[in-house]
C-alpha positions in Angstrom: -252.6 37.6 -135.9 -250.4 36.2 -138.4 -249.8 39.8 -140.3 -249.0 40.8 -137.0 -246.0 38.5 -136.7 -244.6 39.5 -140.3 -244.6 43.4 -139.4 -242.6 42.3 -136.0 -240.8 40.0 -137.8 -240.1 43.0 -140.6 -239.3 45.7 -138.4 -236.9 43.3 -136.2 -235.1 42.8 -139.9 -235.1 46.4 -140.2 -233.3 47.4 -136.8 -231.0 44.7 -137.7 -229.8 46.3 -140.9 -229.4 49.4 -139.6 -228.0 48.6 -136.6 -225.1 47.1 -139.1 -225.3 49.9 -141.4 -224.2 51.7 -138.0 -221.2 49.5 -137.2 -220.0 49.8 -140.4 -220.3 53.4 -140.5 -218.4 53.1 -136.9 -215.6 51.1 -138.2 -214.5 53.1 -141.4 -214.8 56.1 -138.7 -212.5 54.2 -137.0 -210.0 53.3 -139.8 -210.1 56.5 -141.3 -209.2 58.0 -137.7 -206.4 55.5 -137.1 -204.7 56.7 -140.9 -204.7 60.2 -140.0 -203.0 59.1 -136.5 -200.7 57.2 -138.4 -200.1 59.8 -141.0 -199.5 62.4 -138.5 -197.0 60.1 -136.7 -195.2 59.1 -139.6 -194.7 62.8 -140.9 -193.7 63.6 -137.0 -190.8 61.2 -137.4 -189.9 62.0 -140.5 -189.5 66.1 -139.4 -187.3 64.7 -136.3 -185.3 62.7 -138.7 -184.3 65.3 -141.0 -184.2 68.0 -138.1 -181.8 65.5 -136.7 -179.4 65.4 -140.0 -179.6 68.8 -140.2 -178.5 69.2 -136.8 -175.6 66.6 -137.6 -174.2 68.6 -140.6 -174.3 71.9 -138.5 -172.2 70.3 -136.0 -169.6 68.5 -138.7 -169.2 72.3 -140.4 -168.9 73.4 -137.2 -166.2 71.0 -136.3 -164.1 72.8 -139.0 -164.1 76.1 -138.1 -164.6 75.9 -134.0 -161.3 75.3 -132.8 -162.3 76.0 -129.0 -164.9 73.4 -129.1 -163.7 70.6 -131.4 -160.1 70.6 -131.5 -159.7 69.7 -135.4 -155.7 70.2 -135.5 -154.7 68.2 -132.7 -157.0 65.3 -134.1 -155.3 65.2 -136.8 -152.0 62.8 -137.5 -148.5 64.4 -136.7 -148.2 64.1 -140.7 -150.7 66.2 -141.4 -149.9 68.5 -138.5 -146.6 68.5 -139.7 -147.4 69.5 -143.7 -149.9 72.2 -142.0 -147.3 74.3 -140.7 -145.3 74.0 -143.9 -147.7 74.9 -145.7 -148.3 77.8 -143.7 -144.6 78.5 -143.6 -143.9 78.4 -147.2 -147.0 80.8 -147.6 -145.3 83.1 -145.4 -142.0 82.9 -147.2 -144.0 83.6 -150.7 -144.6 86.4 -148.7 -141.3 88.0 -148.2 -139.4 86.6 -150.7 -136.6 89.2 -152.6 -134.1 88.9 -154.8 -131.0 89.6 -153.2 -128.8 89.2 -156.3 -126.6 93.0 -155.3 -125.2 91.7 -152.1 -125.3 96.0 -151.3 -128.9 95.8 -151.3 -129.4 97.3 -147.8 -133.5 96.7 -148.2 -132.9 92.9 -148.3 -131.3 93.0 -144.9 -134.4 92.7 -143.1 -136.4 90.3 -145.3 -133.3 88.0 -145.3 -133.4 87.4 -141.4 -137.1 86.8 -141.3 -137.3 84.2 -144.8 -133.7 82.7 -142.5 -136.2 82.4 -139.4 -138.9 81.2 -141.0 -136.6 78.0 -143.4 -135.0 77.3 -139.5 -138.3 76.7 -138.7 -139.2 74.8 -141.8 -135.8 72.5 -141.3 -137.0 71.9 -137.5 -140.1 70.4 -139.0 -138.3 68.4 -142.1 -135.2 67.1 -140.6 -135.8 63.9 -138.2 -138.6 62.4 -135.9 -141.1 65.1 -134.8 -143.1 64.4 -132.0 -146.4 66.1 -130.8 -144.4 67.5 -128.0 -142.4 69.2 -130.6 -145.2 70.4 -132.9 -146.5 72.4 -130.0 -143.7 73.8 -129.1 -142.6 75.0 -132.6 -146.5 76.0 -133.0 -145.5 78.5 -129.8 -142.5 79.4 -131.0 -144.0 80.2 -134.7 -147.0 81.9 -133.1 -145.2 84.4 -131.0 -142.8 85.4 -134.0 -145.3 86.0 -136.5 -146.6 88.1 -133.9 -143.6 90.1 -133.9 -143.8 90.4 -137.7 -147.5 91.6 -137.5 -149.5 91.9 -134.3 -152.7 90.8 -135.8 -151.5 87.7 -137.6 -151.9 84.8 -134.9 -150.8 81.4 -135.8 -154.3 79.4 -134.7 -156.1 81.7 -137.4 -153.8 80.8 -139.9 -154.4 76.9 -139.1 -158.1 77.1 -139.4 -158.0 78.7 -142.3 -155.5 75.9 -144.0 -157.3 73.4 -141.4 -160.5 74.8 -143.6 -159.2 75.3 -146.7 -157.6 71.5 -146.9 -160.9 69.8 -145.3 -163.4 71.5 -147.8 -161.3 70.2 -150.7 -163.5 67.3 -151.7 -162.7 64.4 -153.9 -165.4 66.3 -156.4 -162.5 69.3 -156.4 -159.8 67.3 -156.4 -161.3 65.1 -159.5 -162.2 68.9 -161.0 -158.4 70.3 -160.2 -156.9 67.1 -162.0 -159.3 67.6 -164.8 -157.5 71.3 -165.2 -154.3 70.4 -164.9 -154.8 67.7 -167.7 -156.4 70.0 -169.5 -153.3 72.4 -169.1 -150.7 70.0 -169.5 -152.7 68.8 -172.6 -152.6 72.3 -174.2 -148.9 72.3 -173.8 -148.3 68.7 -174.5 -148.6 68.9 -178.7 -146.6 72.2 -178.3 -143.6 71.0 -176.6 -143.8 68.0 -179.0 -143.4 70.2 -182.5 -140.4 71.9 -180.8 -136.9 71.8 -182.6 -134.5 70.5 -180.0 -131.0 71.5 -179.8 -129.5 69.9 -176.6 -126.8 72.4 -174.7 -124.3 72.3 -172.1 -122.6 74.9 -169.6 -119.6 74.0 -170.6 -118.8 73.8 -166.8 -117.7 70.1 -166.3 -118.9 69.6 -162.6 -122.7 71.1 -163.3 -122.9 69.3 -166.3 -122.2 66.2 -164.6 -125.4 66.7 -162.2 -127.0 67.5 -164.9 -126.4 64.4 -167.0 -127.1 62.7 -163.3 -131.0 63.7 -163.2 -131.2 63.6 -166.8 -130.3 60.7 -167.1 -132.1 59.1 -163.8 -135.8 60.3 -164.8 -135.7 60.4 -168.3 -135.2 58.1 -171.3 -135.1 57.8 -175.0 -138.6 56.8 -175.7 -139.5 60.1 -173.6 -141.4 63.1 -175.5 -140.1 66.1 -175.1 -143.2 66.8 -172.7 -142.6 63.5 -171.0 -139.2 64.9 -170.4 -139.6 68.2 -169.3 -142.5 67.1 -167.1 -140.2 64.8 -165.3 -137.4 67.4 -164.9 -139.8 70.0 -163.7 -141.2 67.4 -161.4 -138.0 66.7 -160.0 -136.7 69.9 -159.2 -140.1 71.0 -157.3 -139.9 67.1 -155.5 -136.3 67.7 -154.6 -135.9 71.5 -153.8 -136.6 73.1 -150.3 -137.2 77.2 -150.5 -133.9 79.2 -149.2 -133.2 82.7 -149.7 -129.7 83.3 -150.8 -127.1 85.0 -152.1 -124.4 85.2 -155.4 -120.8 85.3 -154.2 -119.1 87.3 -156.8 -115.5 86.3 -156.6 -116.8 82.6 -157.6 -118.6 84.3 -160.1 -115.9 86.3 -161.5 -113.4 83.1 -161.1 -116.4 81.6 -163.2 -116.1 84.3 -165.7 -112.4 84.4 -166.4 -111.7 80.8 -166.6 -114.5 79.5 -168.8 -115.2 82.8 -170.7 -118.8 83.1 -169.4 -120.9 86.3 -170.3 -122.3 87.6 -166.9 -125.3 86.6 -166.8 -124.0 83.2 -167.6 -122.2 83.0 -164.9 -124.2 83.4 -162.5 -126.9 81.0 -163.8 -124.5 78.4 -163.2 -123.3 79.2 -160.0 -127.1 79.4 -158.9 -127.7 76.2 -160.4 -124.6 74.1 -159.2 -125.2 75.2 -155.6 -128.5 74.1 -155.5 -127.9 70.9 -157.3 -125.3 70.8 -154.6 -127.6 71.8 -151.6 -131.2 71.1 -152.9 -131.8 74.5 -151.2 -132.1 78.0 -152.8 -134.9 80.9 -154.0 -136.4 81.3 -157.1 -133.6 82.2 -159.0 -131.8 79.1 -158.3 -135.1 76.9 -159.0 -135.4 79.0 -162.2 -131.3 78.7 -162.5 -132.0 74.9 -162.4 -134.6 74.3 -164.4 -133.6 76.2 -167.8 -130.2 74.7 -167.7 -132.3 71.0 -167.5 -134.2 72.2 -170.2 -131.5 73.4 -172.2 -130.1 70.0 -171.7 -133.3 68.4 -173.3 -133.4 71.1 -176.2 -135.0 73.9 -175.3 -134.7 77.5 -176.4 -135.1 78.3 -172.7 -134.3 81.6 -170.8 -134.6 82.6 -167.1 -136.7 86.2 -167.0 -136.7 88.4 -164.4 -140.5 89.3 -162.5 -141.9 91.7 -160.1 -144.6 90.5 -158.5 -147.7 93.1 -157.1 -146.2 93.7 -153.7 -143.6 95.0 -155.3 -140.6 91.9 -154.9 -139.0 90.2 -157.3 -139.0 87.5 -158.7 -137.5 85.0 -161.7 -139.0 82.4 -163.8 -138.2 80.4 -167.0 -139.5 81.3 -170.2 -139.1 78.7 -173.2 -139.4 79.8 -176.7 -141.3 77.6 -178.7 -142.1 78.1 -183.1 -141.5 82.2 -182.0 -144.0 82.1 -179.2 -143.3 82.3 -175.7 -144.6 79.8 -172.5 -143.9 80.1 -169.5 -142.5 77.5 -166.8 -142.3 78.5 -162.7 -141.5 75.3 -160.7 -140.8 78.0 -157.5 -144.3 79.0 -158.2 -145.7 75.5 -158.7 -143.3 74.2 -154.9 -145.6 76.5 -152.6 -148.9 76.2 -154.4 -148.8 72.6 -153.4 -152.2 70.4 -152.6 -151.5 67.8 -150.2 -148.1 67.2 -151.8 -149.5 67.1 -155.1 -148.2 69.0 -158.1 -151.0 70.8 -159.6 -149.2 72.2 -162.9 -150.6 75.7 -162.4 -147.3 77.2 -163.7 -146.4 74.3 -166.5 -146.7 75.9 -170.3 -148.6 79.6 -169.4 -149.0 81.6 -172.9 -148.3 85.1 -172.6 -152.3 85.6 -172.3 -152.9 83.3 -169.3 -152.7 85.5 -165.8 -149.9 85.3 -163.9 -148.9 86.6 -160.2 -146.6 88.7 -161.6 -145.0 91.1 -164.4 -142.3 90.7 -166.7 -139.9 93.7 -166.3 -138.2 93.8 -169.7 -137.8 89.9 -171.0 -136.2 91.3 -174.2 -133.1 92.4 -171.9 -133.0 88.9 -169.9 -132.8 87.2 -173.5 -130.5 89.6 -175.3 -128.4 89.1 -171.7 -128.1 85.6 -172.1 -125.3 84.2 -174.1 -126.4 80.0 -174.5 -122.9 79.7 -172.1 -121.0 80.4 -175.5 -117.7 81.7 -174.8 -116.8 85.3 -175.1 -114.0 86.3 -177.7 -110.8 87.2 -177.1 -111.3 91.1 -177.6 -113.3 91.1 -174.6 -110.7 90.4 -172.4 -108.0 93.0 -171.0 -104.5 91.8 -171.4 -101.5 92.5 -169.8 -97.7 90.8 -169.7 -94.7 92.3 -167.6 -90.9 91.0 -168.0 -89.0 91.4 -165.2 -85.2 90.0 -164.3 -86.2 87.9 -167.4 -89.1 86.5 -166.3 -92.3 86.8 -168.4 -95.6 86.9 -166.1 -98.9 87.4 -168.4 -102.9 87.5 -167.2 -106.4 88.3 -168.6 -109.3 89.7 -167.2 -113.0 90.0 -168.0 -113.5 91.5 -164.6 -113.1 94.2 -162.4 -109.8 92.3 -161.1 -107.8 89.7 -161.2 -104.8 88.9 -159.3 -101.5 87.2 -160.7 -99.4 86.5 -157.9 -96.2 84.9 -158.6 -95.1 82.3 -156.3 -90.9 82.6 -156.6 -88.8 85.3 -155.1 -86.9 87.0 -157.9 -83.3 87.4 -156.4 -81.4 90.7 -158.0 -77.7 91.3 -157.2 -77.9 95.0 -156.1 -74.7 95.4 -156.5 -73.7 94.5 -160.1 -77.2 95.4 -161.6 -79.0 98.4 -158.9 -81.6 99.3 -161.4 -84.3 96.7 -162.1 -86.8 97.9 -165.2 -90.1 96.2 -165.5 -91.7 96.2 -169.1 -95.2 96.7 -169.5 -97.6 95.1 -172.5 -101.7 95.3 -173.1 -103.6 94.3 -175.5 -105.3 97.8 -175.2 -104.8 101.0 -174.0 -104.9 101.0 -169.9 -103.7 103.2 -166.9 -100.5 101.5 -165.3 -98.8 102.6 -161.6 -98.0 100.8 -158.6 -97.9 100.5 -155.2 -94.8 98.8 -153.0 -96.9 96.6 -150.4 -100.0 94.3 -150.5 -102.4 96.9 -151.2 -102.9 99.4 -154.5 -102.5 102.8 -154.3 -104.3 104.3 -157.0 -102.9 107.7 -156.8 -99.6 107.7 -156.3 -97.7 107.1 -158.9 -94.2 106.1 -159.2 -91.6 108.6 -159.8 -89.9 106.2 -162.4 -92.4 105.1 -164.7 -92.5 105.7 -168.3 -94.6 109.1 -168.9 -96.2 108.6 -165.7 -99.4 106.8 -165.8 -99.5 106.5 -169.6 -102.4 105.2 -171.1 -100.0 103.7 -174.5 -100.2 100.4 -174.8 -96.2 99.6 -173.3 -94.5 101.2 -170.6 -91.3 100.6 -168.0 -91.1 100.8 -164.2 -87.5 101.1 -163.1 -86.6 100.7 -159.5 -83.3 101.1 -158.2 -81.7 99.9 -154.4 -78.2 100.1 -153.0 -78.6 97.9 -150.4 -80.4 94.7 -149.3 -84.0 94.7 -149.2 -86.7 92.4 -149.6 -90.5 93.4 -150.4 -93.7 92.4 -152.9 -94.5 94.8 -155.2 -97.6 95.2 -157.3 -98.0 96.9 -161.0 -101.5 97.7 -161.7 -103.5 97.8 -164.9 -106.4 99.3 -165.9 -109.1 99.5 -168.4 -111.8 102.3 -169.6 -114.1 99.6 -167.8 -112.7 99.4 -164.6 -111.1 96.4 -165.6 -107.8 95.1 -163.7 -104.6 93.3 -163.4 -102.4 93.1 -160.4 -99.2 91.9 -160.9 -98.0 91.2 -157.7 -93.8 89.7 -158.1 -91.6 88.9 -155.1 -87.7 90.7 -155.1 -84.8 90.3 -152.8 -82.0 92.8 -153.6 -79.4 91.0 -152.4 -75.2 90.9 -152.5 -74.6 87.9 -154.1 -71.4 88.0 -152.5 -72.6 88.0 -148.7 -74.2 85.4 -146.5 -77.1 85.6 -144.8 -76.9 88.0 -141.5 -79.6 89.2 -139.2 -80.1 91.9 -137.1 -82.3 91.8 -133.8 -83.8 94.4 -131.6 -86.2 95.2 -128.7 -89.7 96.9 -129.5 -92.4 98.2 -127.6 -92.0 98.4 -123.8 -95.0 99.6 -123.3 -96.8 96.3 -122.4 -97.1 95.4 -118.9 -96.1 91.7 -119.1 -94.2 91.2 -122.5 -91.7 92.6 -125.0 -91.7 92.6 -128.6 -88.4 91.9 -130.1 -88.1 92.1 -134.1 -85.4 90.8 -136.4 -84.2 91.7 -139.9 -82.3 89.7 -142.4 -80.0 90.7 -145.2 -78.6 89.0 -148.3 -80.9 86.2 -147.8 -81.6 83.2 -150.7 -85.3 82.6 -150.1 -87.5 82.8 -146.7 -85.7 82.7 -143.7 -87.3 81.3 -140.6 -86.4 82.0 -136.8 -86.1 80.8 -133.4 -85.3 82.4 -130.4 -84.0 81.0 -127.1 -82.5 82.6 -123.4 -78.6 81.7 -123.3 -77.8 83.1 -119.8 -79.7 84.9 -116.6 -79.3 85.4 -112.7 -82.7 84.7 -112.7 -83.3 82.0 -109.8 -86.1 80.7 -111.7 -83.9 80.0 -115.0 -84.4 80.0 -118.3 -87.6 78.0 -118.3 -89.3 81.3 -116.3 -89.4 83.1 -119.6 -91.8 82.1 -122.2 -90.4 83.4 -125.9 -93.4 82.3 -129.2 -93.8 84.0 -132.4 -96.0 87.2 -132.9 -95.6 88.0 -136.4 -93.2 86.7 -139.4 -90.2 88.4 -138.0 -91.2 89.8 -134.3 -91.2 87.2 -131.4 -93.4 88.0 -128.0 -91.3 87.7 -125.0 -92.9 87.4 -121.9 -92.5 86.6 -117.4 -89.4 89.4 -117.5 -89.0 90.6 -114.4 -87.7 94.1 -115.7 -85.8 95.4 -112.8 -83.8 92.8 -111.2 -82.1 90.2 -113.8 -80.1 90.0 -116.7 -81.1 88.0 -119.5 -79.6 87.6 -122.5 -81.6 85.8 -125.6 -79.9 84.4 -129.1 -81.9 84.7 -132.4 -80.8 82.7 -135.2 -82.0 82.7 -138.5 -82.0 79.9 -141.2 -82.7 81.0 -145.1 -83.5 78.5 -147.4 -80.5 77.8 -148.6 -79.5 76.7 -145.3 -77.6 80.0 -144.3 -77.1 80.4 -141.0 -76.9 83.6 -139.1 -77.6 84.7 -135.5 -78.0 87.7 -133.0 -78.1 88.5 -129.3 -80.1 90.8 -127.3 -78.7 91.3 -123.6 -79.2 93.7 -120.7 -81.1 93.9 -117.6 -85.0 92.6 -118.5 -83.7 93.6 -122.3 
């Protein structure tokens, strides 16, 4: 009975233990379940997330480049707007730009007007306040003429790709892009350092004023000679705007014969003082600019001529440096701008670094260039005439040069009817002459000395019986095209006369006026005229005609009624001695 109990009792133990051996088993089931549930939901959220940043960065790239669905331009600041279109702008100028040095150039014609169009717009943007009403409407106005230039160049694709370009320029590229340019200006740092200085000037007083002026406003004496050109090419790419232009070559001729200048001299300066003057000009006048600054500092500097692979020109500054060359392009450097930052692509390039564009023959640009010394005295053409006593001399390093004398020269016709003018060069030149403002090349005075002689003196006689009063021109000329016009003032005149004048009626053939002319003889100076109606049966008066000057010595009469009245109209004449002499003119209408 008792063992009986104990197996009950046992076998009760028994279920009990297994019966927790069961549960327990259930319960790590359980666990082990609830870990993979948890696993798999953890690993779900974690896919979502990073599908989610994925999708994120899709859209942000896509925010760059899809204009139609994100409009990235017009979210951006007027600014930035603003220096996006320049940028744009000054790319298209790169574009075209030409030297247009030969004002004959006929292919510049074209490329002038559009790089003029395209600096209009640029100065729309610069000058004053610029609203977003105004960026739209130059964006139109842009648009439609780069259109005109090229049908498949649209302004919006240009922006996206700047819009592009400037947004995917991170700090890491920026940081990379400084490191470069350090690196660059480093390399030309120690160079510009070891370099012998001799500082220059023009010699042309009001340039090398400006000069001095920026010299002397971003530069000092504990400067290197890298601190200092750095500053002076920085300040020519801060303060210059790109504008094609053009030499004027009477300034640069005037420039030539009164300081002496070589050429190529010349026009350096003249390119350089205009844009020091207008802070506006193309590449040869930032290149003009920047050697002279240079030169200033010390530097053996020289502007070179380029062409670039599209075929246009271009000019740049070379600097010679211990007999090796480096080159220096602050044009170049202005439209290669990053966010208005100078990025010193063009500062110190050796002849091995790649450049845009070619030399064309830098040994003739050097050779070309003088330093602005002067040029010697046999260079010039020289010339003296003697006339009446009077001693008029000039010098030319140019194709002409005018010396006009100011005074009449009086001559008594009478006592002395031939007048001989002596001729002197400094060389041997073709002489002749013309009677009138302009120079008749061929056809030569019957008078002259062995008729256009090419000896070194000569005489032109000219002889007048009566009382006359003209300019008259003697012309020299050189092997090399080089002339001087002597252009003198005589009055043949009887010394023993007075002034008188003689008046008469023109051309009739005008519907509502008459021209009447007047002469003068045995004048002292100018004379000067007026005119005035004396008498008429016209019942409107005198006041009905109107009488004004037309030319020097031809008054416009005008409101004649030609068939029924009599006029009659007094000229007087006043030389400027204060002779006094006078005419009428009478008849029916004159």
């Amino acid at each position: 009975m008792n063992k009986n109990k104990k197996n009950v009792k046992l076998e009760n133990n028994n279920q009990k233990v297994e019966e927790k051996k069961k549960q327990g088993i259930n319960k790590t089931r359980i666990f082990i379940i609830i870990g993979i549930v948890l696993i798999l939901l953890i690993a779900t959220v974690l896919f979502l997330l990073n599908k989610e940043v994925k999708l994120s960065n899709i859209t942000k790239e896509n925010e760059i480049v899809e204009d139609d669905n994100v409009p990235v331009f017009e979210d951006k600041t007027i600014e930035e707007q603003k220096n996006i279109l320049l940028d744009i702008l000054n790319q298209e100028i790169a574009k075209y730009e030409e030297i247009c040095i030969d004002e004959g150039n006929n292919e510049c014609i074209n490329k002038e007007e559009i790089l003029n169009n395209f600096n209009s717009f640029k100065e729309r943007l610069e000058n004053g306040e610029i609203n977003q009403e105004d960026i739209e409407l130059l964006k139109q106005e842009i648009n439609d003429y780069l259109v005109t230039l090229d049908p498949n160049v649209k302004l919006d694709d240009l922006i996206s790709e700047e819009t592009e370009d400037k947004e995917n320029t991170t700090s890491n590229e920026e940081e990379s892009s400084e490191s470069t340019s350090s690196s660059i200006a480093s390399g030309i740092e120690g160079i510009l350092n070891s370099a012998t200085l001799n500082p220059t000037k023009t010699g042309y007083t009001p340039l090398d004023n400006k000069v001095s002026s920026v010299i002397n406003s971003v530069t000092n004496q504990s400067m290197s000679t890298y601190e200092k050109v750095k500053a002076v090419y920085d300040w020519v790419i801060n303060n210059m705007s790109y504008q094609i232009g053009f030499v004027v070559w009477d300034e640069i001729n005037t420039l030539i014969n009164n300081y002496g200048f070589y050429e190529k001299d010349a026009i350096q300066v003249f390119l350089a003082y205009n844009s020091f003057e207008t802070k506006k000009g193309s590449c040869d006048n930032y290149s003009a600019m920047f050697m002279i600054l240079t030169r200033r500092i010390g530097l053996d500097s020289y502007v070179v001529s380029a062409r670039n692979s599209d075929g246009s020109g271009h000019t740049t500054v070379n600097i010679k440096i211990n007999g090796k060359w480096y080159n220096f392009d602050p044009q170049r450097e202005d439209k290669s701008l990053k966010n208005g930052k100078i990025m010193y692509y063009a500062f110190g390039e050796n002849d091995n670094d790649s450049k845009p564009y070619t030399y064309i023959n830098r040994n003739s640009d050097v050779q070309a260039f003088h330093s602005f010394n002067k040029q010697p005295s046999e260079n010039y053409l020289e010339a003296s005439i003697t006339v009446a006593g009077r001693t008029y001399s000039g010098k030319t390093l140019t194709e002409n040069n005018n010396i006009i004398a100011d005074e009449i020269i009086d001559i008594d016709y009478k006592s002395n009817p031939t007048t001989t003018i002596k001729l002197e060069t400094n060389q041997k030149v073709t002489y002749m002459w013309t009677n009138g403002s302009a120079t008749n090349l061929d056809w030569e005075h019957s008078d002259i000395d062995g008729r256009a002689t090419t000896d070194r003196y000569g005489e032109v006689t000219l002889k007048f019986n009566y009382s006359t009063k003209f300019s008259y021109t003697i012309r020299v000329e050189d092997e090399f095209g080089r002339a001087i016009n002597f252009v003198i003032n005589l009055n043949y005149r009887d010394f023993s006369k007075k002034l008188s004048i003689s008046a008469g009626t023109g051309d009739f053939s005008y519907n509502d006026y008459i021209l009447v002319g007047v002469y003068a003889y045995d004048s002292i100076g100018d004379v000067s005229y007026t005119a005035k109606v004396i008498e008429t049966n016209d019942p409107k008066g005198a006041d009905a005609v109107v009488i004004e000057p037309s030319y020097p010595y031809t008054f416009k009469i005008s409101n004649l009624d030609r068939s029924n009245y009599y006029y009659k109209i007094e000229i007087t004449g006043t030389d400027e001695a204060g002779n006094v002499a006078t005419d009428i003119i009478t008849g029916d209408s004159l």
